[in-house]
Structures are given as C-alpha cells and as structure tokens.
N, C-alpha and C positions, 0 to 999 in steps of 0.2 A: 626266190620269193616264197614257194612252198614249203620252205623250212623256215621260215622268218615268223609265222605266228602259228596258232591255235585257236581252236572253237570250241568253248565248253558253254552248258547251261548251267543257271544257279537259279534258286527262287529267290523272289523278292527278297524275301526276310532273308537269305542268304546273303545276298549283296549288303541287304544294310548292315547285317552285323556284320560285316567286314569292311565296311564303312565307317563305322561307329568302333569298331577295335582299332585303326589305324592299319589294316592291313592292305588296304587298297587306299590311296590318300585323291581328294579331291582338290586340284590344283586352282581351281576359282577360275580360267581362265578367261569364263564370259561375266564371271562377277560383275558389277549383283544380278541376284536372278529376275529375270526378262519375261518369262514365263508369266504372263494373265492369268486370269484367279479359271477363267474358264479353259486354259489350254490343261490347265489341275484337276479341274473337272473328266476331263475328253479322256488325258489320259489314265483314271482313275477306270471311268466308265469300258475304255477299251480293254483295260486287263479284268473288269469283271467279268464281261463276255467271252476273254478268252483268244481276242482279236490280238496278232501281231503287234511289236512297241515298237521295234527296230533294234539296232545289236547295240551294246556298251561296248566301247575301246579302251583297252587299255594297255599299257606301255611300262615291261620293265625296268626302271633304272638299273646300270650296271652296278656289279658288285664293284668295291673299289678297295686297292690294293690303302693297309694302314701302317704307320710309320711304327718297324719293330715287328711286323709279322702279322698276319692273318687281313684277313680280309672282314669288311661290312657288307650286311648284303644288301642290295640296292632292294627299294621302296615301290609297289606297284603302283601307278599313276593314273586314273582317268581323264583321258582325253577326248572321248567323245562318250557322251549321255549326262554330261552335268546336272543340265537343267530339267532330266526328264530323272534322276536321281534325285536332285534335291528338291523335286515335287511329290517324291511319294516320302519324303521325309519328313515333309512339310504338312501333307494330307494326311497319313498313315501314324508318323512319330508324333504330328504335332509341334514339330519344331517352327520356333521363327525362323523367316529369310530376311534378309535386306532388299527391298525394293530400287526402282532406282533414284531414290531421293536418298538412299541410304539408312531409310529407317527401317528397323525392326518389325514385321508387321507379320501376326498370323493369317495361313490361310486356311480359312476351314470350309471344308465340302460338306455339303446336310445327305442325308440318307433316307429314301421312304422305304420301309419295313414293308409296308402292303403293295409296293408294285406290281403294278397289274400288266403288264407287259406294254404300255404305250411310253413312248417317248425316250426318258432314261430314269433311274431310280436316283440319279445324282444330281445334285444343284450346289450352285455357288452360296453360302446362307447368304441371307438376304435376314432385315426385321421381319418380315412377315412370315417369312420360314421358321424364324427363331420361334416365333410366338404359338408356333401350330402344333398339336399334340402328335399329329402324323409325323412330321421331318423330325430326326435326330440333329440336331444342330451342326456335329462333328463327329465325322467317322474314326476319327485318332482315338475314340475312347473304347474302341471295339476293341485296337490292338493293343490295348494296354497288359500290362501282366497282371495286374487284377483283375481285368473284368470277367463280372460275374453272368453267362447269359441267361440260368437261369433268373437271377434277379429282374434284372433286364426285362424279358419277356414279359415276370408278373407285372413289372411296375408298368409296361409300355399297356399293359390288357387293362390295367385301372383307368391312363388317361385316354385308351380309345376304348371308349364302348362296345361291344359287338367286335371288333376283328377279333381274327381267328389266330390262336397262340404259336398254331401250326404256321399259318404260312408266313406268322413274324420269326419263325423260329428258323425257317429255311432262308427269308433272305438274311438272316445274320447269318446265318452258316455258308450262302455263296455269297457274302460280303469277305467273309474272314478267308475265305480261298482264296483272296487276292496274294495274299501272302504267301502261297504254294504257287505262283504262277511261275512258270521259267522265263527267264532272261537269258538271249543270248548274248555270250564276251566272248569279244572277239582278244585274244592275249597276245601282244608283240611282243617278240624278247629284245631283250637290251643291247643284242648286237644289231641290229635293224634298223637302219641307215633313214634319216629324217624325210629321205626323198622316196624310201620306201613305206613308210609309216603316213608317207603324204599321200600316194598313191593309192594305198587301203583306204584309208578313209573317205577319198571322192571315189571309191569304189564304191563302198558300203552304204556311206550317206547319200539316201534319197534326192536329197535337196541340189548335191551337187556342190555344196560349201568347202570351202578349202582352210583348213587350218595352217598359218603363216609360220614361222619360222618364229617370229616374237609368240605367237601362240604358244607354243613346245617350249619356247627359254622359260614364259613367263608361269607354263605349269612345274619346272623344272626348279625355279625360283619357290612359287609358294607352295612346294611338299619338303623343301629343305628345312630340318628341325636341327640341326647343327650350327648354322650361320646369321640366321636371326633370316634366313628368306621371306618368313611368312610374312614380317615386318615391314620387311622391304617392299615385297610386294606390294602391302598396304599403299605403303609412300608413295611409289610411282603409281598406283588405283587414285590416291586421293589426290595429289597434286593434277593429275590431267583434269580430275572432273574439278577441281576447284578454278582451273583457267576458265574454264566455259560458264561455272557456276561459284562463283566468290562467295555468295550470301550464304554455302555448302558447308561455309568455316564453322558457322553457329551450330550444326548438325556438329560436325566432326567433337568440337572442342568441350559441348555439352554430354556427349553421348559416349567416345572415346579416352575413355580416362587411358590407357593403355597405349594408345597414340600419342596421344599429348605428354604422355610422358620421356616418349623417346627423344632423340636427338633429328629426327624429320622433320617433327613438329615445327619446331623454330625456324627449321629450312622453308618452307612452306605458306607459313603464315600471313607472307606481305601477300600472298595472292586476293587476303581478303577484302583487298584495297582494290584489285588490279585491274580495271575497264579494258585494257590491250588487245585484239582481237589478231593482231596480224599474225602468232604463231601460237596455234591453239594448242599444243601437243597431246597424241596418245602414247598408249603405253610402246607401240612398236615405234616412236618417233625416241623417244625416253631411251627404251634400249637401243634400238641402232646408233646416237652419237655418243650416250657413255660407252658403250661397245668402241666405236670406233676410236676414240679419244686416247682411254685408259687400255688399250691393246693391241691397237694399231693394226687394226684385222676391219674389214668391209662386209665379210658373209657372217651371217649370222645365225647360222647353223653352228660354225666353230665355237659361239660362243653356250649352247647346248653342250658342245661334246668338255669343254674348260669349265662346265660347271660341275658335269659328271668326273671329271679328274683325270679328262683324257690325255694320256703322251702321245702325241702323233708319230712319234718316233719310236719308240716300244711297243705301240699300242696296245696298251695295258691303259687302268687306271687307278691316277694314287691319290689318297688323300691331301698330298702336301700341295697339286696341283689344284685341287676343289678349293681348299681354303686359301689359296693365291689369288683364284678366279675369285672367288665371293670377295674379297677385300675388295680387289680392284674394283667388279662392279658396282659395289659399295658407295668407293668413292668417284667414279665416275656419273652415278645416278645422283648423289650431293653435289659437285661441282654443277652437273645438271639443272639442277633448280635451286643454285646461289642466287638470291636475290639481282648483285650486281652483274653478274655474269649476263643471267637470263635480258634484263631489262639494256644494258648496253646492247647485246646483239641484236634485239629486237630494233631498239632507238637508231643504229645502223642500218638498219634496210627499211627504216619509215625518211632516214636523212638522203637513202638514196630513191625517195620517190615510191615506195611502196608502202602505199599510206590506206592501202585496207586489203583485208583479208580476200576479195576476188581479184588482187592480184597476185597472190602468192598460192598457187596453184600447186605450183612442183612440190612435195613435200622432201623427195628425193635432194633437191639441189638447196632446201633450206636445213635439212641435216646434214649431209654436208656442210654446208657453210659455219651452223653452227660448232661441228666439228670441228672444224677449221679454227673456228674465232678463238675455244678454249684451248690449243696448240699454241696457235700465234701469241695467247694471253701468256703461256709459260716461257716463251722463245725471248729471251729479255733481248735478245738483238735485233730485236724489232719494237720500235715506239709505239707505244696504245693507240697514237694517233693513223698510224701506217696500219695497224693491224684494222682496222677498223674500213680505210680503204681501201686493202688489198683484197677480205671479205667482201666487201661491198662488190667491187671489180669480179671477183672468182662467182659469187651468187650471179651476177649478173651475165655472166661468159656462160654458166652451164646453163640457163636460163632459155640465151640465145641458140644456144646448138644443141639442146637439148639432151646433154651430158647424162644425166642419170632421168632419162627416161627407158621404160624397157629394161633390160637387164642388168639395172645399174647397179647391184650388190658387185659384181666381176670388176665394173667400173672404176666404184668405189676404195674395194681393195687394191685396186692396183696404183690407187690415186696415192690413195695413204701410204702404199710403200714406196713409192716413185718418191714424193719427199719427204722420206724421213732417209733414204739412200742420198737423194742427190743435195736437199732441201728446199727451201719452198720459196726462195727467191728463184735458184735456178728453175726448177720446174714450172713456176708461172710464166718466165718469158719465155719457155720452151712454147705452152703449151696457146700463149697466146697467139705468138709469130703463129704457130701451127693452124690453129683454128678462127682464127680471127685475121687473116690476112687481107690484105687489097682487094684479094676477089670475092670473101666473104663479104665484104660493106657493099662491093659495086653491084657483084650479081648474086652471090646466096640468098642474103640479107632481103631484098625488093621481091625474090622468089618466095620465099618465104610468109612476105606479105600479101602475097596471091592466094586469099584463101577468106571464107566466109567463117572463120571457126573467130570466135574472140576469147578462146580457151591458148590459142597460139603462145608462145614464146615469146617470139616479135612485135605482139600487139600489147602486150602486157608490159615489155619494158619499153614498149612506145610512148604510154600512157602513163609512166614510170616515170621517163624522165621531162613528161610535160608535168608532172606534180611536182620535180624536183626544181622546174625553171620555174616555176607560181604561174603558168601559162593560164590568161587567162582563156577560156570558153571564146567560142567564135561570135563576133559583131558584141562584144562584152568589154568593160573596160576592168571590171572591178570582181568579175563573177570566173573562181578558180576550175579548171578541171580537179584540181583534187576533192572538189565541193562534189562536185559530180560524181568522180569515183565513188563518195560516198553516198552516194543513190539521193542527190539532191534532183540533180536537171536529168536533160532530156539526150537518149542518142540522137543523130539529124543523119539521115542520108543529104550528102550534098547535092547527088543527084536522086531526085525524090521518088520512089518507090513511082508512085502515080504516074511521073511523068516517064518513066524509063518504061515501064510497063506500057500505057499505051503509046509513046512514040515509037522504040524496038521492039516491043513483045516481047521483053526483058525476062525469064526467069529468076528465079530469087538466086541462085546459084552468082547469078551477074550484079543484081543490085545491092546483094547483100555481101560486097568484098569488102573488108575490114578498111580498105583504101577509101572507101565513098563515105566513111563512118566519122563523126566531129561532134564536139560536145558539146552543146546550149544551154538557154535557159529551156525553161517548158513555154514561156507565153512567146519566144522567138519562134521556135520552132513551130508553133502553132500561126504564126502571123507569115511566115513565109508559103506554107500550106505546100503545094503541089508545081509550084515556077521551075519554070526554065532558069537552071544555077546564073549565066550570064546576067538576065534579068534582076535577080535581085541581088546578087554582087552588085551592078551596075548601079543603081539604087541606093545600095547603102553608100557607094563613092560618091554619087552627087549630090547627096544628104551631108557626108561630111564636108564636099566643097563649098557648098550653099548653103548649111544651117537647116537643112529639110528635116521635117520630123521623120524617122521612119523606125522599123522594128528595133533596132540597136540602139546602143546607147554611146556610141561612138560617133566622135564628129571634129576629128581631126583627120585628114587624109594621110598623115604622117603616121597615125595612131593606129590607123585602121591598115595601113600596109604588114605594123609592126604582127597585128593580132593576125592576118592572114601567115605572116612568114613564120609564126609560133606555132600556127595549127597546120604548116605543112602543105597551105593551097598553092596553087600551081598559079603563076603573075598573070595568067593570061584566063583566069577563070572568067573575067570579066563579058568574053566573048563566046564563050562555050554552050554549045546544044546539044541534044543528043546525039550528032555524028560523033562530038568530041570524048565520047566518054571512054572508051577504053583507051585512047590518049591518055585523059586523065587520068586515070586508075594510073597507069603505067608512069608517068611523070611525078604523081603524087606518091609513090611508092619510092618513087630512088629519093624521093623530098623526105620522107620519113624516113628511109635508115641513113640519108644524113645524117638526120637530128640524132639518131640514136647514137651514130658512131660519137658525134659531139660531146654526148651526155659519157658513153664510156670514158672516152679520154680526161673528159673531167673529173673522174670520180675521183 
C-alpha cells in the first residue's frame, strides 16, 4: 500500500490549469453539481483564511499496450474533490455548472473590499448585494487575465466615498492569493487495485463516504475520448433521471442539441411519456445488468479493469480489449433502455403482484432479474411467454431467500456462470429443489415471517401475491389490497395495539409482527377501534347472518369466510382473546406461507 500512491501539493491555479488542459480529466461522477451556492461560499472563504479544504484523489489510468506497437498513456482521473473543484471553477473561472434540474446556471460569490474583520468578506450575491457600491458582485473578474487592479481600485474609490485605496487594495491582493493556496493530491498509480483505491479514500474522506464500484466504471467511462464515453455517460446520467423526472425530456431536447443528436436520444425518448415507478433505475442499476448481460461477469470491478484493456491472463493492457469492452458496454446500456425490453420486464413483475415501488425493495434481485429477462429474450428456446414466468419465478425465489442481499456481486457472478455452463432450465430446477424445498414452505418460510420489519422478503411477496389474486381488504367486498399497497387504506393490527398492550403488557416488538398486520379501509379500521379481535369478527358474522348493519360491507357468510381465507385469518379468530395471540401469530404465519407457496407455484 506504501508504494501504491503519492502526496504532492499544487496551487489552486495549478490544478485548474490542469484541468482545463485535459491533463487531469474530471470524470462527472456525482454529476450534476450538488454543491449549494453557500457551500461555494464556505469554501471560497476557507481558502482565503488559509484553513485546510481536504486532499483531491486522483487515479492513474494504465497505459495501454496499441495494436503495431507502443503504448498510450493512460489519462489522470479525479475521483475524489469534484465538487469542491468545480466550485472554484465556477467561483474563480466563472464557469456555468448544471444544477440539478440540469440547467446551466452561474454561481457567483460578491466580495467586500473594506472588510473589517467581522463575519466573512464573502456572500452568495443576492439583488441587494448587486446593487451596493460596497459588494463586487463576482470574484471571477479578479481572476481574469485582464484584470486591471489598478483600474479597479480608482473606479471602486469613485463609487465609495471616503474608503481608503489602501485597504481596498490589500483585500484584492489576499483575495488573489487564493489562487497561490496549496492543495493537497493524493496520486494513485494505475496498478492500484480498486479495493485499494476504496480503502484510501474512506481513509482520507472525513465523511466516511465510500465510492462504489459503478462509481470508478462510471469515472472510467466519462474521461474515455476514444469511444464516445463521454456520451455514453450522458445517456445512462439522462435516462436514470428522466425515469424519476419525464417532464426532464423538455430540458434535455431544448437545451442538448448534441444529445439529441446521437443514437441515445431515440432510445430514451418514450420515458417522456413514462408514469411507471416500480423500477426507477440508477446509474449503478444501468451498469450492473448491461455488465452482466453483455459479459457474463457479476463484479463489477472487472468491468473497470475491461474498460482499461485489461488481459487477466497476461496482465498487461491492450487497446483491442478497451474497444471490445466499450462496444459491448455500449450495446448492452442500449438494450438497457429499449423501450420494449424495459417496459415488458417491468409489466412482469407488476403481473406478478408487484404493483408499487415499496415493494420492490431488493434492487439486487431486480437486476438480476432483469439480467436475466434480456438473456432469456435471446435464448429462442424459450417462448416470450415462459421467459416472462420463469423471471417472474427467479425474482421471486431470490426475493424469498434473500439471494443477492449482502455480498451478492460473488452471488451473482457465479449465477451467471452456473447458466451459461449448465443452462438455465437445468440450473433453475437445481436451484429451486435446493432452496425452496418442503421445509423451506413448512418451517423457513413462517420463520421468516416472525419479524416486525415490513422491509422483509416474506412480507413483501405476501402482499405481492395478495395483489396478484385482486384480494380484496378484510370485511371489504370490492376494496383491493393493491389499492392499499398504493397508500390508499389503512394498516390494522388484528390484535389491536390497545388491547394487547393493556391486557399483556405487550411491547411493540410483540404487537407489531408483520403476522398481526391486515389491510383496510381507513373508516373500518377506525370503527373497530381497540376490541377484543373475537368480538368483532363475531359481529361481522352475525351481520352477515342477519342482515345487521355493521363496519363492513360484507353480508354474505359465504363471502365473508371467502375474504377471511384471502387475508390469511386463522377459522377460529372468532373465539380469540388475548391468551390466544401468539397461537395466532403462529397459525397465521404457516396460513400465509401457504398462500405464498400457492402464488409461487402459479406463477
């Protein structure tokens, strides 16, 4: 590790002009900048003082061996100080950044010349600043190559009466030191292994932040001026934030002649249409399943060292291997966001009862899945139709066992080579008999559901496959739980906080297990209040026997068995008090991985 980097200082203007020559390339990877107009401020104000900024990182690209002889030499890269670089860019140069709406917008910091030692001499302009003779409006025109301070000076002593020339003339002068300040770079050389280059960094950074593995591809990606990276990058930046934000399209299409002209564009487009929330993707969602698709690899470190030109078998690195990997990822970030592609896989796991975005939690087992889906789409030995439930099935199996939670990169790769070695019919009835066996349904499964968390596995394709039977809501004839998933109704403890609490002295640990939890209206839920569950079970049965009015809207005895056996209650709830509650818990648990096993087998 002591031989793995270097520490050298540079001044400000040192770094930008090497910034600005292309000597050190900024790889955008917190694009756009994030930075508040006062965190530009702070740290403007810190380097006038003199006060510590923290260190820049940055990472040599290897040289890479070229077809016919000689070598290129790899590109230096900052990986860590983006946004504290392209603030003094931005303050200092004058340069626009992109906000995060994606617009163009300058920031400019005001300056008082007559500081008098209170406060700071720096502010974010503001109209009223603009308008004062005292504030410079913008410190960028200090660092200009014309500017003139003697002009400067006279013209600032015209529009302030009485100050003194002198002490205008010293704070431009430690204004313009900011530009002599050092900066420490920290320099990684390009043999310097991703998980070493991880570990510097939550060394060095204060904060404790860890930069990801899609972090490093996606800076590796946009310093590449050989393959169209920068572009690329783009695409996969605009397409994630276009899922979350459609009406983004009007930005992109009026503002990006350069985008719109490429071949992304078109890919891209139908987002501006798209309401779809159940798979929002980011950039590291984007690179991990074209990664995995188009190269049949699960870590994603390997796809860093494939963009660098690495042979893992020579280890050297060649050009003809860079422009393999750029293709590939190319067309695996198109396939990516094909219109059809995207929206069929999506339409598959809304058909299998994941019909909103808090239950599709795992992002692990939705890339995968998707992975999966665009494999199976090429596998013509499998019908659209199959492929469609086999994903359906595989989402839902890593879902329940929790496949790619934790160290699932390991998982993953080995998924993806296990069928493409044995293929993915054998490997699924492998892997099902395996993990999904008799004693997974009888006792994993109910284990599973012993738990107050409603982030669980278990409870999500509980609720999963009550959206996919149109279940309705308890004591409801007409009212869906997928209504509810979607933040319509109400959760119900069966056994009611109140009553559990003063009849056992219940902790929430006990009354809050996902087993007691059922989905209503809001004004049922309100009208049952705090009873004894026997009590108003019983109630609503002799309402449906006798025509009685009561909370529900059920008043068939046939009907109302139907909606108890939908929602998983135990036949004998009718009779139950608080002795019977962790009976019930326990009976309504093997009731619900039931249901779930039902729902898998159907899919």
């Amino acid at each position: 590790m002591k031989d793995c980097f270097s520490i050298t200082t540079y001044t400000v203007q040192s770094i930008l002009g090497l910034i600005g020559s292309g000597d050190i390339a900024i790889p955008e990877i917190q694009r756009p900048f994030v930075w508040s107009r006062t965190q530009v401020r702070d740290l403007i104000d810190s380097l006038y003082n003199g006060y510590p900024t923290g260190y820049l990182i940055t990472w040599k690209n290897p040289d890479v061996k070229i077809k016919g002889g000689g070598t290129a030499e790899g590109k230096t890269v900052l990986i860590d100080g983006q946004q504290r670089v392209t603030a003094l860019m931005a303050a200092l140069a004058g340069l626009q950044v992109l906000n995060e709406d994606y617009e163009h917008i300058r920031i400019k910091i005001a300056f008082d010349p007559l500081y008098d030692g209170e406060d700071s001499p720096f502010a974010v302009l503001t109209p009223a600043l603009e308008k004062s003779p005292r504030w410079i409006s913008d410190i960028s025109e200090f660092f200009a190559p014309d500017f003139d301070s003697w002009s400067f000076v006279n013209d600032y002593i015209e529009k302030n009466e009485g100050a003194d020339p002198r002490q205008v003339n010293r704070g431009i002068t430690d204004l313009k030191a900011i530009a002599t300040r050092q900066l420490g770079v920290i320099s990684i050389d390009a043999d310097c292994s991703i998980d070493q280059v991880t570990d510097i960094f939550i060394r060095i950074n204060s904060k404790g932040a860890v930069l990801s593995q899609a972090d490093f591809a996606m800076s590796k990606i946009a310093a590449d001026e050989v393959h169209g990276g920068s572009m690329l990058r783009k695409a996969i930046d605009y397409f994630c934030h276009l899922a979350v934000k459609p009406e983004f399209w009007s930005t992109i299409s009026s503002q990006d002649k350069e985008y719109m002209a490429s071949e992304y564009a078109a890919k891209s487009e139908w987002l501006k249409s798209d309401s779809d929330e159940i798979y929002d993707p980011d950039y590291n969602d984007v690179l991990r399943v074209a990664f995995m698709y188009k190269f049949g690899r699960g870590k994603l470190a390997d796809l860093v060292a494939l963009l660098s030109g690495r042979d893992f078998e020579e280890r050297v690195y060649k050009s003809e291997i860079a422009d393999d990997s750029f293709a590939k990822l190319h067309d695996g970030v198109v396939r990516f966001m094909d219109k059809g592609s995207f929206r069929d896989f999506t339409l598959a796991l809304r058909a299998a009862g994941f019909v909103a975005p808090t239950l599709t939690y795992s992002r692990g087992a939705i890339n995968f899945a998707y992975n999966l889906y665009l494999r199976l789409r090429d596998d013509k030995a499998i019908s659209a139709t199959d492929v469609k439930r086999y994903v359906q099935r595989w989402y839902v199996m890593s879902v329940l066992t929790g496949r790619y939670s934790g160290s699932s990169e390991s998982v993953m790769d080995r998924d993806i080579r296990s069928i493409a070695e044995r293929g993915f019919l054998t490997f699924y009835d492998e892997i099902v008999r395996a993990r999904l066996s008799d004693t997974f349904w009888e006792v994993g499964l109910p284990q599973q559901l012993e738990t107050t968390s409603t982030r669980t596995g278990a409870w999500l394709v509980y609720l999963a496959s009550q959206a996919r039977a149109a279940d309705n809501t308890l004591f409801t004839s007409g009212f869906k739980v997928a209504d509810v998933i979607s933040n319509i109704g109400d959760i119900h403890h069966i056994f009611p906080k109140a009553f559990l609490r003063n009849k056992l002295d219940a902790p929430q640990r006990l009354y809050n297990q996902v087993a007691n939890y059922a989905y209503l209206e809001k004004r049922i839920n309100i009208a049952i209040g705090d009873r004894r569950p026997g009590d108003y079970f019983s109630e609503a049965l002799r309402a449906c026997g006798g025509g009685e009015r009561y909370f529900g809207d059920i008043s068939d005895a046939d009907a109302l068995d139907r909606n108890l056996k939908a929602n998983c209650i135990p036949s004998d709830i009718f009779e139950m008090g608080a002795e019977d509650y962790e009976r019930f818990l326990e009976e309504r648990r093997k009731l619900m991985a039931e249901k779930i096993k039902g729902y898998f087998l159907g899919l």
